[in-house]
N, C-alpha and C positions, 0 to 999 in steps of 0.2 A: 520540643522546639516549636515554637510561631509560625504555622505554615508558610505566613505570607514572609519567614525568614528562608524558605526553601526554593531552591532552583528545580523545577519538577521535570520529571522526565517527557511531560507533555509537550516542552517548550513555552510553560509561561516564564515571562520575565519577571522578576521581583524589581518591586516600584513601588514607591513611598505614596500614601492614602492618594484614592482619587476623590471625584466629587462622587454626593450619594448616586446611590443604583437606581432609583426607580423609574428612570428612564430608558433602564438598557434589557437590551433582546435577552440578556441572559440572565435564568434563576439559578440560587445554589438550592440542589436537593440529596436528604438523606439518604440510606438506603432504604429507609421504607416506602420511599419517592415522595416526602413531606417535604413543601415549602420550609427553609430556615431562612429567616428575615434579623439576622445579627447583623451587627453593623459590619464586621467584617468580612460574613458570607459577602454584602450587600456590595463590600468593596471589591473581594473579588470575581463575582458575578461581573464588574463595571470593567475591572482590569482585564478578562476574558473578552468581554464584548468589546471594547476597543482595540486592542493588540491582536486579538487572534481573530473574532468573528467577523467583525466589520470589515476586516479585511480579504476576504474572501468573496465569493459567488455563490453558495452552496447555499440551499434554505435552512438547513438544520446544521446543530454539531452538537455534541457531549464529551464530555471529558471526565474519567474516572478516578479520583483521588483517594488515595490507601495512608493512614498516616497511622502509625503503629496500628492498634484496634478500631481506630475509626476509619468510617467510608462513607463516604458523600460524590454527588454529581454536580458539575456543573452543565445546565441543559440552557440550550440556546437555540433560537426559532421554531421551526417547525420540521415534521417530518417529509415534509415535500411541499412541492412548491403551490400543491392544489389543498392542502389543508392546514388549519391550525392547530394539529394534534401537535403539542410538545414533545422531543424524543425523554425515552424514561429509561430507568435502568434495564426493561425489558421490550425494549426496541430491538428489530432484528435490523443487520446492517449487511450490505453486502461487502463481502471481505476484500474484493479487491485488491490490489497489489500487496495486502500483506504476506496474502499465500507466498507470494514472492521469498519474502523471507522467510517462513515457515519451509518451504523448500529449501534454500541454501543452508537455513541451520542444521536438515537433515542430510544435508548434502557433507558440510563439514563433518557431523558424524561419526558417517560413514567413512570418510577420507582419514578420522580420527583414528578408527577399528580398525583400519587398515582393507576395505571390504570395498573402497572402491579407490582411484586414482583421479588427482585433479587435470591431469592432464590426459586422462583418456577417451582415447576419439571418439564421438559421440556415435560414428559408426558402428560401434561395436558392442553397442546396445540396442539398436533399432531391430525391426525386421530384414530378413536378406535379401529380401526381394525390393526394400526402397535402398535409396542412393542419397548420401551426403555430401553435395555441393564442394569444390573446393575454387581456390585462387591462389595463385602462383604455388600449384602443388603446399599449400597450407593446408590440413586436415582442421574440422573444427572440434575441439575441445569441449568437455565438459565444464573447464574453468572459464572459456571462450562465453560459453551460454549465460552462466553464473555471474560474469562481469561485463554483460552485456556487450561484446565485443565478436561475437561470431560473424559479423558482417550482414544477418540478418535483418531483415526490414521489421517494422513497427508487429505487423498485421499479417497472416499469410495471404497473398494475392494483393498485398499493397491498399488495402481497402481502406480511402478515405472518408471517416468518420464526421469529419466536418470539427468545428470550434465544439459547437452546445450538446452532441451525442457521441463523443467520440470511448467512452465509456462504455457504451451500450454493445458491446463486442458480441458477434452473436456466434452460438456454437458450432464447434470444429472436433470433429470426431478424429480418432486416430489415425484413421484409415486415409483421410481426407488429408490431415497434415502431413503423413509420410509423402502423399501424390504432386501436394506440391510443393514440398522437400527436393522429392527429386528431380523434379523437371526447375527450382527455382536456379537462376545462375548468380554469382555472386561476382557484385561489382569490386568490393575490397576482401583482400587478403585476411582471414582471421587474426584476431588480439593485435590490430593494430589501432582502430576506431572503433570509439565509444556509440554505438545506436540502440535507445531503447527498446526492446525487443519482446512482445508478450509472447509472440510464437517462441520464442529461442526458449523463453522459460518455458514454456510449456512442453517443447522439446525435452528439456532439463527433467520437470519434474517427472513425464514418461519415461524418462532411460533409468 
């Protein structure tokens, strides 16, 4: 089947020809990281850079496409904002929130095997010397962490990142998240408000 007949797991949208590429941030490359200049690479290079690249802030992006035996990249700007290195298939990235989901899938698992519980208090995996917050006598869950609903704030210590570095999270050892675990107080009642939470995950992926 016609790639460009495919709805990709990357989220591009499928969209009848655009104008040529070679005005757009983004090249398609193969896996041996060679320029393809086919008409249709050319078009989907233009459909990435309009729909998906141009509308972002980020100076780079790539996209990996698997189509039965074949594999090619779609690479787009640069690797940061201080050079014009293009990313390649052997670009290293930081993983970022996907650990997120690499955790809940091992988390289901588990809940799967029967080796842990989605509803158990996340007390009862910590150390016994720290303390887990509660509100209106709610205990916080392991599923509470999982769907970001523990009542938990962003950051531990509430640490505003700002707009343009708020990514830039700097490390938090164990010992340090249990401290202010226990001393943190919780404004809302667990599973009832949705607050993105990296601490909470990271609670999650500890227990």
């Amino acid at each position: 089947m016609n790639l460009f007949k495919k709805c990709l797991a990357t989220g591009l949208v499928c969209l009848s020809a655009l104008s040529h590429a070679k005005n757009s941030n983004c090249i398609v490359l193969d896996s041996e990281g060679n320029i393809q200049n086919r008409p249709r690479d050319e078009q989907l290079a233009m459909q990435v850079n309009e729909m998906i690249f141009q509308m972002g802030s980020m100076p780079g992006l790539l996209i990996g496409i698997v189509d039965h035996d074949k594999k090619m990249l779609v690479s787009c700007g640069s690797v940061s904002k201080e050079t014009k290195e293009r990313p390649t298939g052997n670009t290293v990235w930081q993983i970022g929130s996907v650990s997120k989901v690499i955790t809940t899938t091992i988390f289901a698992m588990m809940v799967q095997d029967n080796k842990m519980s989605l509803v158990a208090p996340l007390a009862d995996y910590i150390p016994s010397d720290a303390k887990v917050p509660q509100n209106q006598q709610r205990a916080i869950t392991l599923l509470d962490l999982a769907t970001h609903s523990s009542g938990l704030p962003r950051e531990a210590g509430g640490i505003d990142y700002g707009l343009d570095d708020y990514q830039n999270n700097p490390m938090l050892k164990a010992n340090k998240a249990y401290s202010w675990l226990s001393s943190y107080e919780l404004s809302k009642a667990p599973g009832k408000h949705y607050q993105y939470s990296n601490i909470g995950f990271g609670l999650l992926g500890h227990a």
